[in-house]
N, C-alpha and C positions, 0 to 999 in steps of 0.2 A: 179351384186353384186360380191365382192372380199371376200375371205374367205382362210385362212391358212391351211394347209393341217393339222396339228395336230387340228383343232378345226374344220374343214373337219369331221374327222373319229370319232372324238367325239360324234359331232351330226350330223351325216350319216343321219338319218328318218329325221328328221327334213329339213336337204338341201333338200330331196328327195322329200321330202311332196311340199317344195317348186319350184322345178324344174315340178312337176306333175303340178303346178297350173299355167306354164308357163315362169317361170324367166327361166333367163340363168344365170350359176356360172362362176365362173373365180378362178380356184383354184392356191395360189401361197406359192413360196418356199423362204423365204428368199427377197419376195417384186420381184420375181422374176414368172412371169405364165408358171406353169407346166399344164395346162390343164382348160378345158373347158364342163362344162355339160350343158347339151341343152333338155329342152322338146323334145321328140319323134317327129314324123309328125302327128301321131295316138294313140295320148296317152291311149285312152280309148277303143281300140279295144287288144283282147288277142292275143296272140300268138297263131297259131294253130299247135296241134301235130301232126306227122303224123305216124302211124305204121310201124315197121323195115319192108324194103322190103327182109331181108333175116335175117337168123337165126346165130347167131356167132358160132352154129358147124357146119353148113355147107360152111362156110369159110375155103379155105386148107391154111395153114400154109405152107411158106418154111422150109423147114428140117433149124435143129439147123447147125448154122456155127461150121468148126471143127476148135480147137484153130491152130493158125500158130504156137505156141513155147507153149514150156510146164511152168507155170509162174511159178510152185514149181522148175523145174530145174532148173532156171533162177536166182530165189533166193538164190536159195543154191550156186549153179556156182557164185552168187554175194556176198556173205559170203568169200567165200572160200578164194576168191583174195583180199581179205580187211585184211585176217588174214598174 
């Protein structure tokens, strides 16, 4: 099935619903195929989540980079010579 991308995003659930039930889309720009939606391999099995193996504070961070040039110097010194 061929479908336009503005009438795509219109009725998004609806392709959706239909893609679940096995079609394939062919989505196009201008009669031009920008892309392609395809049933799953496992449409009906979930995704499984798994638990962070680590915690985001116990992640180190590199230290903040130091600026190379001052950018207020930089502006002002670029004023200056304009005047």
């Amino acid at each position: 099935m061929t479908v336009g991308v503005a009438e795509f995003k219109a009725k998004l659930s609806g392709y959706l619903r239909q893609v679940r039930a096995g079609r394939t889309l062919t989505i196009v720009s201008h009669d031009i195929p920008v892309a392609q939606v395809v049933p799953t391999a496992k449409p009906r099995e979930k995704l499984k989540v798994r638990p962070a193996t680590r915690r985001l504070e116990d992640i180190k961070l590199s230290p903040p980079l130091e600026p190379m040039v001052d950018s207020l110097a930089a502006l002002l010194e670029e004023r200056q010579n304009e005047r």
